[in-house]
DSSP file (Angstrom, degrees, kcal/mol; ACC not computed):
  #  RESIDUE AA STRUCTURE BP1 BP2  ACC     N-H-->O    O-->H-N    N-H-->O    O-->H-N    TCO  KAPPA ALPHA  PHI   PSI    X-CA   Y-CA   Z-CA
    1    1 A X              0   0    0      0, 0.0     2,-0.2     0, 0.0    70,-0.2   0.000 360.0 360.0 360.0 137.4  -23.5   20.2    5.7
    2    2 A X        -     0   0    0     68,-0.1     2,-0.4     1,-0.1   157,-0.0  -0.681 360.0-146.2 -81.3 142.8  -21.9   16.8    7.2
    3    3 A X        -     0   0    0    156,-0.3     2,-0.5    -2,-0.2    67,-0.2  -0.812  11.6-157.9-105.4 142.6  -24.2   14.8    9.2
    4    4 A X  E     -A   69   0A   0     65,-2.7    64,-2.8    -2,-0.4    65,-1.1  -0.976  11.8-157.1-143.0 154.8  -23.7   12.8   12.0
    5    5 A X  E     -AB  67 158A   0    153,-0.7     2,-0.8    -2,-0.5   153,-0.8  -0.791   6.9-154.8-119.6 146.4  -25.0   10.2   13.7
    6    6 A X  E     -AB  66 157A   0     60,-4.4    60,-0.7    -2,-0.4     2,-0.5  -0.759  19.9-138.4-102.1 100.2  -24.4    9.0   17.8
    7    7 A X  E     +AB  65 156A   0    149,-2.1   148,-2.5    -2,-0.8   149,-1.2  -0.806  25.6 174.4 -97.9 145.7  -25.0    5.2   18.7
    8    8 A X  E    S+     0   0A   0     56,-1.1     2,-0.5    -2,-0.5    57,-0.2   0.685  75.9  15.9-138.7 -57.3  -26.5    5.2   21.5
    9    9 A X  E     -A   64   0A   0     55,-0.8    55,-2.9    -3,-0.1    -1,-0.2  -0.983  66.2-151.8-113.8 112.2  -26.9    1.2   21.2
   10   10 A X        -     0   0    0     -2,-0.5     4,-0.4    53,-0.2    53,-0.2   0.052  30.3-136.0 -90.8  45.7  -24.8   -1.0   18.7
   11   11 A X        -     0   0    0     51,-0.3     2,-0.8     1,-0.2    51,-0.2   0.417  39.0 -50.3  84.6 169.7  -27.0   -3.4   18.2
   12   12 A X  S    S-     0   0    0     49,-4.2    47,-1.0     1,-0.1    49,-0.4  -0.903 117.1 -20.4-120.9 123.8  -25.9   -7.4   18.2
   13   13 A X  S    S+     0   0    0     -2,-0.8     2,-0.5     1,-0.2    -1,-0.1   0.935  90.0 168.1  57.5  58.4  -22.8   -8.1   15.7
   14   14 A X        +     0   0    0     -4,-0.4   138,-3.0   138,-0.2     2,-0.3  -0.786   1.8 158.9 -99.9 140.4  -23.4   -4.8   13.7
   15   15 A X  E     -F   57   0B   0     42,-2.3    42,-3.6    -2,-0.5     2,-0.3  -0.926  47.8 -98.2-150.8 179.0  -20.7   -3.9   11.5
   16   16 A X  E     +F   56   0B   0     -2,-0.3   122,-1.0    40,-0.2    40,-0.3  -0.896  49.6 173.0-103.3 140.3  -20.2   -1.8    8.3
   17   17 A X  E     +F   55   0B   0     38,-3.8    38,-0.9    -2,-0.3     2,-0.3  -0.310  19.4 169.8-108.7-174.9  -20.3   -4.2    4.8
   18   18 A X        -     0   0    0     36,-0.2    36,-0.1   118,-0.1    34,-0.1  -0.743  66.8 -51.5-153.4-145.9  -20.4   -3.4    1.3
   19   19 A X  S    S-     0   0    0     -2,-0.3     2,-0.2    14,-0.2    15,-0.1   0.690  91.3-103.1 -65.8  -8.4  -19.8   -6.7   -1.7
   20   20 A X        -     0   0    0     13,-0.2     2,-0.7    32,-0.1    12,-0.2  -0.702  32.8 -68.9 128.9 174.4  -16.8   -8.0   -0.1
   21   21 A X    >   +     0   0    0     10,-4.9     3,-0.6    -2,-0.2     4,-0.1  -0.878  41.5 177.9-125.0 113.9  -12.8   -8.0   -0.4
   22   22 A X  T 3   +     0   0    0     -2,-0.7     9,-0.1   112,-0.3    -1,-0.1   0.063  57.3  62.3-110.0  38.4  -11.7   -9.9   -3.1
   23   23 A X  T 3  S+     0   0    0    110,-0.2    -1,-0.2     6,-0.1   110,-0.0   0.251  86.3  59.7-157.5  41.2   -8.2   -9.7   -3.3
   24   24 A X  B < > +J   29   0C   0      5,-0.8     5,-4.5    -3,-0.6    -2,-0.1  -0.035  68.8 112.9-155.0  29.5   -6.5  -11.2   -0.3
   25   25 A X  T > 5S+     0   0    0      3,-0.2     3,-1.5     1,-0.2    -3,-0.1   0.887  76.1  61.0 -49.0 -43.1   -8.1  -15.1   -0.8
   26   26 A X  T 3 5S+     0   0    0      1,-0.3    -1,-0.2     2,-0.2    -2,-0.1   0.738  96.6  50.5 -94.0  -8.8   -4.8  -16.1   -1.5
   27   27 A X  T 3 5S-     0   0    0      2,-0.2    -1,-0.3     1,-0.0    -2,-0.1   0.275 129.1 -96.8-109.3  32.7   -3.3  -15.3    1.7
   28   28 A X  T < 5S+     0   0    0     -3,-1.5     2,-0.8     1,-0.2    -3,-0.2   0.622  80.9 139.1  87.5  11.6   -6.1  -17.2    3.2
   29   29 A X  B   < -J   24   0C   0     -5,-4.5    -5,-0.8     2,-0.0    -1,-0.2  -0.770  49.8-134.9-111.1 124.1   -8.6  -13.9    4.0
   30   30 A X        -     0   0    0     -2,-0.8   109,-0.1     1,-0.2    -8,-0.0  -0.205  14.5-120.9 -67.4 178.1  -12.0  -14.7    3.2
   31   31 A X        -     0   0    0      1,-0.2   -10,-4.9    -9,-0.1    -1,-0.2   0.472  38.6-172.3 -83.6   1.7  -13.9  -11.8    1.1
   32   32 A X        +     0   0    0    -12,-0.2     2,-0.4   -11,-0.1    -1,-0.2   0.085  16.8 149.1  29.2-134.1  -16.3  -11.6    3.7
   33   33 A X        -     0   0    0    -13,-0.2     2,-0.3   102,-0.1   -14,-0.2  -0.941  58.7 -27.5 127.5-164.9  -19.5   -8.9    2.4
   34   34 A X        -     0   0    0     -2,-0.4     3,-0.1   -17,-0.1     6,-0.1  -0.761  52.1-151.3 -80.3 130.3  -22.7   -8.5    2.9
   35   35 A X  S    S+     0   0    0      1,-0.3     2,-0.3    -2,-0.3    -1,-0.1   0.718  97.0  46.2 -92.8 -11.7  -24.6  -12.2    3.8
   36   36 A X        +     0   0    0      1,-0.1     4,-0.3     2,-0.0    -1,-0.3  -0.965  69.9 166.7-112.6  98.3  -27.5  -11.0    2.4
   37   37 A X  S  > S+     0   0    0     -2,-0.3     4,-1.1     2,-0.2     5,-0.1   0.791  78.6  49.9-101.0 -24.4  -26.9   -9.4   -1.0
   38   38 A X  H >> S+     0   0    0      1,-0.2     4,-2.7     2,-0.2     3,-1.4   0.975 117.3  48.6 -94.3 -62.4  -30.5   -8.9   -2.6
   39   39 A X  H 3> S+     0   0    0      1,-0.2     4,-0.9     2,-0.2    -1,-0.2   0.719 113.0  48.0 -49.9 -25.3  -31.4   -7.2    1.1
   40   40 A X  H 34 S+     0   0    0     -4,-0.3    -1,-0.2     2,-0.2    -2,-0.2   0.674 111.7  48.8-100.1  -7.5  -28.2   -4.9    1.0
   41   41 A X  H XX S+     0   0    0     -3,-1.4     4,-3.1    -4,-1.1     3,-1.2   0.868 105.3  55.7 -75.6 -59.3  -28.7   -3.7   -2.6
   42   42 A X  H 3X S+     0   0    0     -4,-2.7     4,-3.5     1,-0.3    -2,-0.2   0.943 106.2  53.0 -53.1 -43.2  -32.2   -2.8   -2.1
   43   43 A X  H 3< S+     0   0    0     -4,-0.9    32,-0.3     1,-0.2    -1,-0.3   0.859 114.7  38.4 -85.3   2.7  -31.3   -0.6    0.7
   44   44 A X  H X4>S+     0   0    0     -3,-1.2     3,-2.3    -4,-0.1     5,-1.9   0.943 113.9  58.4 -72.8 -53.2  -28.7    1.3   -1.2
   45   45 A X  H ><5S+     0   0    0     -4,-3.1     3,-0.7     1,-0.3    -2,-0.2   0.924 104.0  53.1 -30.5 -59.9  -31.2    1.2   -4.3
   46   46 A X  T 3<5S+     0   0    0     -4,-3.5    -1,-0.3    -5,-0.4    -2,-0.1   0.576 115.4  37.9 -77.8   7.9  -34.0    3.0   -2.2
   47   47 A X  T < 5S-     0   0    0     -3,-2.3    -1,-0.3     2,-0.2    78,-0.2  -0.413 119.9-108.8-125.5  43.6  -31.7    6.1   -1.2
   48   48 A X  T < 5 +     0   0    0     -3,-0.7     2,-0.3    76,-0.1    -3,-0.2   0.753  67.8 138.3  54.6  15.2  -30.1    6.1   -4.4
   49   49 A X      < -     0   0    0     -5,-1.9    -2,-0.2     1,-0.2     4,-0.1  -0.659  58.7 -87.9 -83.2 138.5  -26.7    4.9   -3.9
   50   50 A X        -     0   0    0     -2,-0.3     3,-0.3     2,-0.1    -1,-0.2   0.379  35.4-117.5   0.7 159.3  -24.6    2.7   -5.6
   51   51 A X  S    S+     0   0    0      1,-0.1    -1,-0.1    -7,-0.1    -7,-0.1   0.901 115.2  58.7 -59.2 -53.3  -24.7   -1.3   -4.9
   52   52 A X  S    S+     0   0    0    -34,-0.1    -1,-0.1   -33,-0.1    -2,-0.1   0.006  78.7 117.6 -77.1  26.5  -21.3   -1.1   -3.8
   53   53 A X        -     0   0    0     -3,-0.3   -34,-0.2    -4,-0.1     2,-0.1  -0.380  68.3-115.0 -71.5 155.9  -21.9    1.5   -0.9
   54   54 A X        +     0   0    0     73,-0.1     2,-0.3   -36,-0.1    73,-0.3  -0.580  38.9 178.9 -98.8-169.7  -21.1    0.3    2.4
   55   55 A X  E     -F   17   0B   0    -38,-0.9   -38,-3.8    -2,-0.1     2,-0.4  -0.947  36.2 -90.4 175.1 152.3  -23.8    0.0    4.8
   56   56 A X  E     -FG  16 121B   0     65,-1.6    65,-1.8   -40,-0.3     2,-0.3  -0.661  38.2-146.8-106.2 145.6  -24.2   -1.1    8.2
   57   57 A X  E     -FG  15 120B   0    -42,-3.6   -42,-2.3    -2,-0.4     2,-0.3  -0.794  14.8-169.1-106.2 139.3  -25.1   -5.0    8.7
   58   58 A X  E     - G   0 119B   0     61,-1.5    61,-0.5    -2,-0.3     2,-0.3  -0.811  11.5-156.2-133.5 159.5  -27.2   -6.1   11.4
   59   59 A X  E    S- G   0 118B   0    -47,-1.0     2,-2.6     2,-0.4    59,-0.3  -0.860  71.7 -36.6-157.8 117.7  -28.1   -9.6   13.0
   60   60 A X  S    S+     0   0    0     57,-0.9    53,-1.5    -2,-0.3     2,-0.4  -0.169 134.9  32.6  63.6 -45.2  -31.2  -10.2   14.9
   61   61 A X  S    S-     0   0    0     -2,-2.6   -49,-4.2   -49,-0.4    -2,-0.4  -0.924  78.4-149.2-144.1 151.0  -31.3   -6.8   16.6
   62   62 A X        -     0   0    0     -2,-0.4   -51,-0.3   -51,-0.2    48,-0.3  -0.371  27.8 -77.0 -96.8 170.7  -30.0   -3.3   14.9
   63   63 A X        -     0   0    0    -53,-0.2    47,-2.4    46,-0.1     2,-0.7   0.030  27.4-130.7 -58.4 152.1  -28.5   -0.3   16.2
   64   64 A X  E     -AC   9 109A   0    -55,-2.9   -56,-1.1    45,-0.2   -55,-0.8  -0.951  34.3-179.4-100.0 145.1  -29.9    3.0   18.1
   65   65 A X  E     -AC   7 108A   0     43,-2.5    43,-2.4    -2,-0.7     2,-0.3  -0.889  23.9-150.4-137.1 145.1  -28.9    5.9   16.7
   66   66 A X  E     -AC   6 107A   0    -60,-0.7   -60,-4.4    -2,-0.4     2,-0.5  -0.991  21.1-132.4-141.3 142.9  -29.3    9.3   17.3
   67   67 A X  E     +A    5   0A   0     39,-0.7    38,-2.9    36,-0.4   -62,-0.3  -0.646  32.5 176.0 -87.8 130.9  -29.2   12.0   14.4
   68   68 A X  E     +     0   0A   0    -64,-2.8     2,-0.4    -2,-0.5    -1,-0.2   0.911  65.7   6.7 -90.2 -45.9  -26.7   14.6   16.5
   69   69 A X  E    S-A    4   0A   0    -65,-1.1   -65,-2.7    35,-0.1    -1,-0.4  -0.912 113.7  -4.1-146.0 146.7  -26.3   17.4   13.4
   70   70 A X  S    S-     0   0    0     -2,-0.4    34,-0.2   -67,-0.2   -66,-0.1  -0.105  82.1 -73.2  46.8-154.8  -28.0   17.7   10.1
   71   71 A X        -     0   0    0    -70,-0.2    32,-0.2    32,-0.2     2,-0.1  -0.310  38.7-165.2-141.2-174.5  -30.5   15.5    8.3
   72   72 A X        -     0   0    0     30,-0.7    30,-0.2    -2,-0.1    31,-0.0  -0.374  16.5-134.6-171.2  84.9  -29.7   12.1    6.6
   73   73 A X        +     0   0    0     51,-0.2    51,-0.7    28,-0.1    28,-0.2  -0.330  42.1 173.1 -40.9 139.9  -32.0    9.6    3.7
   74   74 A X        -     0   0    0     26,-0.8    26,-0.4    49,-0.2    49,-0.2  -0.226  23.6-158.3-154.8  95.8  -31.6    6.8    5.2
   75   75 A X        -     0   0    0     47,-0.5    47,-1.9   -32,-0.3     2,-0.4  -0.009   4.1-157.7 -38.4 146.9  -33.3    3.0    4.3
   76   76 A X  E     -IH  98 121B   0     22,-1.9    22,-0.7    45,-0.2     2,-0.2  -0.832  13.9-177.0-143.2 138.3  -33.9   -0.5    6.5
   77   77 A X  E     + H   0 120B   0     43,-1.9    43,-0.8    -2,-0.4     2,-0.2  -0.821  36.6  85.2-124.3 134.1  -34.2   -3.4    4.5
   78   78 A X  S    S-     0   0    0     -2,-0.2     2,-1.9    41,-0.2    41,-0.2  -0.656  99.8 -79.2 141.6 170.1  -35.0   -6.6    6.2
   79   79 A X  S    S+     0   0    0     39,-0.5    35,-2.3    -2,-0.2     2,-0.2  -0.576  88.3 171.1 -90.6  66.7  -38.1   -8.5    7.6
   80   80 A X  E     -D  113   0A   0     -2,-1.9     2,-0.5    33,-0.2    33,-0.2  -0.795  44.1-151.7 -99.4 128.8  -37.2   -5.5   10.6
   81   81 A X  E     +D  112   0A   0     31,-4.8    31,-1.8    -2,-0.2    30,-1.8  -0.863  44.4 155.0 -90.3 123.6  -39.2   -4.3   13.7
   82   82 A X  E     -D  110   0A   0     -2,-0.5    12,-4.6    28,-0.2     2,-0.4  -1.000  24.9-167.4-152.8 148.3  -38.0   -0.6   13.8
   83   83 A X  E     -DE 109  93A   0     26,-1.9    26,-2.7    10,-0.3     2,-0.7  -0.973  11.4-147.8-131.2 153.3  -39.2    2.9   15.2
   84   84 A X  E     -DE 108  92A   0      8,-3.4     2,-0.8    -2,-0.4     8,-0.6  -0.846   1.7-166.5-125.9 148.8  -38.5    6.8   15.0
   85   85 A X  E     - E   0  91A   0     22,-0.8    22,-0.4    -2,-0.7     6,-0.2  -0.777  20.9-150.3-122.9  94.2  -39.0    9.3   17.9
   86   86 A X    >   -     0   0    0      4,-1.4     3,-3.1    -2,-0.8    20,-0.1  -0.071  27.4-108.0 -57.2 157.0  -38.8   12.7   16.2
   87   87 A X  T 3  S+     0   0    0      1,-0.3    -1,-0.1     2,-0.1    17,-0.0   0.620 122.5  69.6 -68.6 -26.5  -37.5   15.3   18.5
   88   88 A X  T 3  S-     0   0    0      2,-0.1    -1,-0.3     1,-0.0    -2,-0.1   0.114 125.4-104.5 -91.3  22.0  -40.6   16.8   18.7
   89   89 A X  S <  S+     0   0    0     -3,-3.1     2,-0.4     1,-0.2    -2,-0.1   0.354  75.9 138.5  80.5 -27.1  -41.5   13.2   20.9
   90   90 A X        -     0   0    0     -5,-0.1    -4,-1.4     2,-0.0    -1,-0.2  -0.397  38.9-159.9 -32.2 100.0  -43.6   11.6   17.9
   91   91 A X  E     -E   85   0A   0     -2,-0.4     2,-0.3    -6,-0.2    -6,-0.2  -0.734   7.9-170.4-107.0 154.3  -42.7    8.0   17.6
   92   92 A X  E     -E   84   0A   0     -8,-0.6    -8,-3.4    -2,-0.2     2,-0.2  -0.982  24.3-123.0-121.4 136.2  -43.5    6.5   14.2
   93   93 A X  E     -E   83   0A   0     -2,-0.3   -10,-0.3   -10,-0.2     2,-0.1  -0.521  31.8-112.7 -78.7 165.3  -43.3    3.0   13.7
   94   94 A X        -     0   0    0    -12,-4.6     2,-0.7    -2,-0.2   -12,-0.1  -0.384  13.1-150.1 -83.4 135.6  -40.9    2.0   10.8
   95   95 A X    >   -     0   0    0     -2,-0.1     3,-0.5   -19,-0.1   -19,-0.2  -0.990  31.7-128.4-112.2 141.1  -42.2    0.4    7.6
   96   96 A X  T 3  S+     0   0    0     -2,-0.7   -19,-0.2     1,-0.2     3,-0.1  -0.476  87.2  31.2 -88.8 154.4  -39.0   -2.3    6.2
   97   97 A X  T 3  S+     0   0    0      1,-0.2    -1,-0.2    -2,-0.1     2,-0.2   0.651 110.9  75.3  50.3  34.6  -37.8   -2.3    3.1
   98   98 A X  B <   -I   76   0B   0    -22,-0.7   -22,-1.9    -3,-0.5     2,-0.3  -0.828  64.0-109.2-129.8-172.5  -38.4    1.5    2.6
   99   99 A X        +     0   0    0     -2,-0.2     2,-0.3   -24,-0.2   -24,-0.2  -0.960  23.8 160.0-145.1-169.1  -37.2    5.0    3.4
  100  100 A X        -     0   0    0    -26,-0.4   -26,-0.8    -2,-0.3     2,-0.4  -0.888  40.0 -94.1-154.3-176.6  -37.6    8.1    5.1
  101  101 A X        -     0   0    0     -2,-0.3     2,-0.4   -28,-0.2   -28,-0.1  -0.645  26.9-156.9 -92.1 138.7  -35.5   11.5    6.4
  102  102 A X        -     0   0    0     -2,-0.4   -30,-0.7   -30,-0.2     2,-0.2  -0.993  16.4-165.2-120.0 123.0  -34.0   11.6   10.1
  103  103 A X        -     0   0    0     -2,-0.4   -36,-0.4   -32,-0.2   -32,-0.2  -0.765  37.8 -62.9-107.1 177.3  -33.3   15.2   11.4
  104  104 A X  S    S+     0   0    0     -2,-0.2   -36,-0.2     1,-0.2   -17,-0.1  -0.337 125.2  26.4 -91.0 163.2  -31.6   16.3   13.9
  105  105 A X  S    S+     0   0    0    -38,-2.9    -1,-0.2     1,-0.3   -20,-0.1  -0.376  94.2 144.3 103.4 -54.7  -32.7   15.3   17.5
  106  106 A X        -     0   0    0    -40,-0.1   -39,-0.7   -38,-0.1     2,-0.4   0.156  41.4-149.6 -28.2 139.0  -34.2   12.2   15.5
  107  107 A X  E     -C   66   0A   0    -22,-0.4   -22,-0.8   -41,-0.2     2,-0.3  -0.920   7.7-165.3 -95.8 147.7  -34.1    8.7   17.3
  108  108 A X  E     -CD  65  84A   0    -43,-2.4   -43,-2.5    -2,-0.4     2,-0.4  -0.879   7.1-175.3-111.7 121.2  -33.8    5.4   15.1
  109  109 A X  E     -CD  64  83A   0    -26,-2.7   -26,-1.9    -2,-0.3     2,-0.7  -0.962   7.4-174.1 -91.4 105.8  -34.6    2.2   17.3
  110  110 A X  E     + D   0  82A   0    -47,-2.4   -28,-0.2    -2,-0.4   -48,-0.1  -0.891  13.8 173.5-103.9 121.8  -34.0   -0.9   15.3
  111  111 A X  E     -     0   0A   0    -30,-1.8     2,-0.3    -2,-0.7    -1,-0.2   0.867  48.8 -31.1 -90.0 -24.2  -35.5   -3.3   17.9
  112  112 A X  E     - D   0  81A   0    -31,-1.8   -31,-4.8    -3,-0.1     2,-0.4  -0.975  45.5-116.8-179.7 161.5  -35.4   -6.6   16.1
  113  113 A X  E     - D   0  80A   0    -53,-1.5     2,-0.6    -2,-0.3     3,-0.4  -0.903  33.6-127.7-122.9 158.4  -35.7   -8.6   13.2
  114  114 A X        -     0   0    0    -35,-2.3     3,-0.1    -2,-0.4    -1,-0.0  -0.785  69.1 -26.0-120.3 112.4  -38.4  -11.2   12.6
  115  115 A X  S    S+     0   0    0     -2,-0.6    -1,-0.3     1,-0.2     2,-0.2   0.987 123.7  61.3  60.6  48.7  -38.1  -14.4   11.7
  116  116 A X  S    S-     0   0    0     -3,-0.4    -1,-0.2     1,-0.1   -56,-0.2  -0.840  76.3-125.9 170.2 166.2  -35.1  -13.9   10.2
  117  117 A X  S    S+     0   0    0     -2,-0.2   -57,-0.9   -58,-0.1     2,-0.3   0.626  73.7  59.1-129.8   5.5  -31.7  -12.8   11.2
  118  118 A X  E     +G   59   0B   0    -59,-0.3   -39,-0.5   -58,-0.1     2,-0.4  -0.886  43.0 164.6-104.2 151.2  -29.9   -9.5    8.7
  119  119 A X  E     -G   58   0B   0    -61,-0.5   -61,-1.5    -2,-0.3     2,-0.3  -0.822  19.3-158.7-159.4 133.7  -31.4   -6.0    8.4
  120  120 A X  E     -GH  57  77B   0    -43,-0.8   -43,-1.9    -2,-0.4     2,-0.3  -0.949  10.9-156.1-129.8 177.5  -29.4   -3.5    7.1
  121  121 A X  E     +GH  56  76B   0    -65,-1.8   -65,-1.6    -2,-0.3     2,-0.3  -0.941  14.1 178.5-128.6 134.5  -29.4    0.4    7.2
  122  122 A X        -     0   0    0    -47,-1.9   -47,-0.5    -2,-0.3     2,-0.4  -0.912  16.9-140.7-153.2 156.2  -27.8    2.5    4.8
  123  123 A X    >   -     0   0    0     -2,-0.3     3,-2.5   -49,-0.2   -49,-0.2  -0.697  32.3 -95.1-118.1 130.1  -27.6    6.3    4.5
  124  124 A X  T 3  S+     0   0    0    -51,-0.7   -51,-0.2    -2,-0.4   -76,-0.1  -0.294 114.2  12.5 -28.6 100.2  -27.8    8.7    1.1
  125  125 A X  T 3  S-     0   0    0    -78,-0.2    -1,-0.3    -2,-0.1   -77,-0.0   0.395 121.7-110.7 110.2   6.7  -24.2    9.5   -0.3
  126  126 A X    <   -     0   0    0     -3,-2.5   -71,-0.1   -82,-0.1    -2,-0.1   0.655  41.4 -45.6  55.2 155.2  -22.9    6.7    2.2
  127  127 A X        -     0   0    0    -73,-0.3     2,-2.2     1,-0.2   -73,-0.1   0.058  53.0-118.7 -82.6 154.6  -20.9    6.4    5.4
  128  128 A X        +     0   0    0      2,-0.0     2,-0.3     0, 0.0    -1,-0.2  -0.438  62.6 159.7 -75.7  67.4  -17.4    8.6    5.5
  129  129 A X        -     0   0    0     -2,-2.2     2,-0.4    30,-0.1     7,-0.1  -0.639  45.3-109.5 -97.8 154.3  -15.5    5.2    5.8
  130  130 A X        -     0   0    0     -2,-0.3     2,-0.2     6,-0.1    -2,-0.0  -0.841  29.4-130.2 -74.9 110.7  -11.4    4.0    5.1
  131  131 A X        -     0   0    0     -2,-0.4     2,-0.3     3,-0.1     5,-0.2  -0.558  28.0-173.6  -9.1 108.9  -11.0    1.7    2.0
  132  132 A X  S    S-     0   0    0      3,-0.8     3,-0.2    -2,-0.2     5,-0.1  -0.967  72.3 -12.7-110.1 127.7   -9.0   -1.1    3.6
  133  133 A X  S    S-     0   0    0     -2,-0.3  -111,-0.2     1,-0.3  -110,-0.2   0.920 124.9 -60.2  69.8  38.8   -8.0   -3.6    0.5
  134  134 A X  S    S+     0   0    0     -3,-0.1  -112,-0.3  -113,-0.1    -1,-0.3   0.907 122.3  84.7  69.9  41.7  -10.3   -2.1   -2.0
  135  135 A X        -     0   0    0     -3,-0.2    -3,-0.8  -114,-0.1  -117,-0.1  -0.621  64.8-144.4-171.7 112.0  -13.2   -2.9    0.1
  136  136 A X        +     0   0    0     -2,-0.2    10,-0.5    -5,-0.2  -120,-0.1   0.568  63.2 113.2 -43.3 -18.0  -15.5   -1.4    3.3
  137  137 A X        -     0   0    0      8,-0.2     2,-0.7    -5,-0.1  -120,-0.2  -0.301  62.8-122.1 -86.0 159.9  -16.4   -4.3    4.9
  138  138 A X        -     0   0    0   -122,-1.0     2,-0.9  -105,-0.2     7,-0.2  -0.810  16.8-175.5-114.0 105.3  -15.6   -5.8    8.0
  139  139 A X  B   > -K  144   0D   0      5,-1.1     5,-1.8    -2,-0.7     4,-0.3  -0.868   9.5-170.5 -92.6 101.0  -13.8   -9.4    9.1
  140  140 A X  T   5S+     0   0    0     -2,-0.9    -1,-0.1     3,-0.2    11,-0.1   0.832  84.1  56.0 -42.7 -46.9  -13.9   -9.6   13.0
  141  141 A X  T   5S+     0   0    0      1,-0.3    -1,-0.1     2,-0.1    -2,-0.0   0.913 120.0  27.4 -68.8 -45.9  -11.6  -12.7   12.9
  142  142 A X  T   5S-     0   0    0      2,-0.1    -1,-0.3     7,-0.1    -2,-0.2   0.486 106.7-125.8-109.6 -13.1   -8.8  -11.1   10.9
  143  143 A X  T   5 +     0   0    0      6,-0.3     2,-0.3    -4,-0.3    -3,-0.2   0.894  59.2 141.1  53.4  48.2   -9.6   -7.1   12.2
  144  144 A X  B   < +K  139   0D   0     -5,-1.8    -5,-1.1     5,-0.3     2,-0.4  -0.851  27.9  49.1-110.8 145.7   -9.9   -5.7    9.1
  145  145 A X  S >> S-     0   0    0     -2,-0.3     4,-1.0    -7,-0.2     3,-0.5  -0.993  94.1 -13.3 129.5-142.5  -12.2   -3.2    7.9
  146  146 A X  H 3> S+     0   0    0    -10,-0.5     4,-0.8    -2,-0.4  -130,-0.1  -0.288 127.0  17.8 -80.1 153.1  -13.5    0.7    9.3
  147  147 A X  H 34 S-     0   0    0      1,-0.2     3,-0.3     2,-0.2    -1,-0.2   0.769 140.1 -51.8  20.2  50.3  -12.4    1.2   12.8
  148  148 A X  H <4 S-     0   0    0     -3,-0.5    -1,-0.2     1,-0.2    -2,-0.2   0.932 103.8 -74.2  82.0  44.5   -9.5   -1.5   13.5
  149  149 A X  H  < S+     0   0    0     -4,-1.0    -6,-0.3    -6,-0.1    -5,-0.3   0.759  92.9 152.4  -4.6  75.0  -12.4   -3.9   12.1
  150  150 A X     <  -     0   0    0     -4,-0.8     2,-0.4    -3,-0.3    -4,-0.1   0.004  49.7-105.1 -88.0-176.1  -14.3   -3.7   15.1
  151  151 A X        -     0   0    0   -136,-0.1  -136,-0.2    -4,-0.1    -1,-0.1  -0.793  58.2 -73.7-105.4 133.8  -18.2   -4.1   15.5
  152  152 A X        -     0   0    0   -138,-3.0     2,-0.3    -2,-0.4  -138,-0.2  -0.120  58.3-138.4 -35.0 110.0  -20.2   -0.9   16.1
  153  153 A X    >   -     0   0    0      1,-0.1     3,-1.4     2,-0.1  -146,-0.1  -0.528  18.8-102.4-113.2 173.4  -19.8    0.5   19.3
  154  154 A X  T 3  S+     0   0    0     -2,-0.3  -146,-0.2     1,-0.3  -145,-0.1  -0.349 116.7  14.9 -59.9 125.8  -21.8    2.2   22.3
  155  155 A X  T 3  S+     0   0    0   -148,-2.5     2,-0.4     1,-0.2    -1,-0.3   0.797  90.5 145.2  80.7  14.2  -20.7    6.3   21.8
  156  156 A X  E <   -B    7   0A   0     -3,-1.4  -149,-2.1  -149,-1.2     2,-0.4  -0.758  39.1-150.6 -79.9 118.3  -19.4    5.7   18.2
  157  157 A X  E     -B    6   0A   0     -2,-0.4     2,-0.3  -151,-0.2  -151,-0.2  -0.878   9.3-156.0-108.6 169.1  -20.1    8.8   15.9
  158  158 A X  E      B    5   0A   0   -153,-0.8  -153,-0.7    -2,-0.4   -29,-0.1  -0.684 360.0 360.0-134.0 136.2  -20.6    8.1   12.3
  159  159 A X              0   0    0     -2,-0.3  -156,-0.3  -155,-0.2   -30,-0.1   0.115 360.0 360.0 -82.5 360.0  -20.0   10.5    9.5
């Protein structure tokens, strides 16, 4: 069953990453990537995915999400203040650099990160994202990447 997720709040300057685009330096487009690589491995590492998965990138505060259909593994990595408010009204607070299951109904609030400024999030079996240029990630300046390489927005659903 496909899962999806609703944000509800994107966050500041969240975008989807993965190691970068390496093959369009010479017409002057950086590889852009993950800025934190050690922090975007680990959260692929803890739901078992690949390095090179993409994953959503975060800066000082992270998305809210809500799980709309099915369930979903999903790791935060990052020195990150984060909670979930299960459907049955339970909030747990978030422990970083682990992970845990979201059904649906689930909330994730990532409110802020501390003393430091990336957290990422990234989900088991990885987002249903477009290859552009060999590569998931996302260049604002040049408006390349998953959705017209935009930043996450308010009402975006997520495969």
């Amino acid at each position: 069953m496909m899962s999806t997720i609703l944000i509800e709040r994107p966050g500041i300057n969240s975008t989807f990453q993965d190691k970068g685009r390496f093959s369009l330096q010479h017409l002057g487009v950086v590889a852009s990537g993950c800025m934190d690589s050690f922090l975007s491995d680990l959260a692929n590492k803890l739901v078992g995915n690949d390095i090179y998965k993409p994953l959503i990138e975060f800066a000082y505060q992270g998305p809210l999400i809500k799980m709309t259909s099915g369930k979903a593994h999903i790791s935060i990595t990052g020195n990150v203040k984060f909670e979930i408010k299960r459907k049955n009204k339970k909030i747990i607070e978030g422990i970083p650099n682990s992970s845990f299951y979201l059904k649906e109904g689930d909330l994730l609030d990532i409110t802020a990160t501390r003393k430091s400024i990336y957290g990422y999030l990234a989900v088991e079996g990885c987002f249903d994202l477009e290859k552009i240029n060999n590569s998931f990630s996302t260049l604002l300046k040049a408006k390349i990447g998953p959705f017209d390489g935009k930043k996450i927005t308010i009402n975006q659903k997520i495969n």
